[in-house]
C-alpha positions in Angstrom: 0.0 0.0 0.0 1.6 3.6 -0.9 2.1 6.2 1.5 0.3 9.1 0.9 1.3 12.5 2.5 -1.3 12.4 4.3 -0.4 9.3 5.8 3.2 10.5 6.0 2.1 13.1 8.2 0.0 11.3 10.4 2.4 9.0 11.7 4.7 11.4 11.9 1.9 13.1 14.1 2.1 10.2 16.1 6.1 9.6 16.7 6.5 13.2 17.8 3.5 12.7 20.3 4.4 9.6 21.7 7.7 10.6 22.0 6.9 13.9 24.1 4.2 12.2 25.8 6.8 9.2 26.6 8.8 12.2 27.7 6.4 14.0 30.2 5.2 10.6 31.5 8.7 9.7 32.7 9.4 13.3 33.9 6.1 13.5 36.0 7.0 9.9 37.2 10.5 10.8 38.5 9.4 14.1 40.4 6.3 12.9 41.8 7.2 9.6 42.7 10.9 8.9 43.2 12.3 12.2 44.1 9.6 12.8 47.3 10.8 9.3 48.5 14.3 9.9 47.8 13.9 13.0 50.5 12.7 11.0 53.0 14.7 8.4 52.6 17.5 11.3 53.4 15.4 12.5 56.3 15.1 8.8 57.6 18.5 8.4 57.1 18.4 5.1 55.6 21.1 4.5 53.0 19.7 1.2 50.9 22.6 1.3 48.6 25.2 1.0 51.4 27.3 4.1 49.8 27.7 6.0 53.2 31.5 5.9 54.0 31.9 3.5 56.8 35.0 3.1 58.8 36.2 -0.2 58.4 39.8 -1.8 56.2 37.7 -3.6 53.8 34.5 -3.3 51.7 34.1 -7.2 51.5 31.3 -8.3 52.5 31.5 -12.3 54.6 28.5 -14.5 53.5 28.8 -17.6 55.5 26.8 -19.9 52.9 28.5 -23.4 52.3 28.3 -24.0 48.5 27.9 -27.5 47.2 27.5 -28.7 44.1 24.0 -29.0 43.8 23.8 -25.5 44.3 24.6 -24.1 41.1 22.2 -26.5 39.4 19.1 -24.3 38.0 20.5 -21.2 38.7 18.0 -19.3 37.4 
């Protein structure tokens, strides 16, 4: 089937929406939902990520887990 201009136009309508719309919805997303929690996660003082300096020699972390074999079967 041919493109007409009209249809040229049209989608091309429709990319530049979706991708402002795409735009705002992430935008809107970010400030109303992530940033607010983000703050009070600052105001709680909780630090999920563990990236608060902490004073210790070593950032390893000890996991006392005894592997066997049958362990890494069906990883996933």
């Amino acid at each position: 089937m041919p493109q007409t201009a009209l249809t040229k136009a049209w989608r091309m309508l429709g990319h530049w929406l979706g991708v402002i719309n795409t735009q705002l919805l992430l935008a809107i997303a970010f400030f109303v939902v992530i940033t607010p929690l983000a703050l009070l996660f600052k105001v709680m003082g909780r630090d999920l990520l563990g990236m608060k300096p902490q004073h210790r020699k070593s950032d390893w972390v000890v996991v006392d887990k005894s592997w066997t074999a049958d362990s890494f079967k069906n990883q996933y």
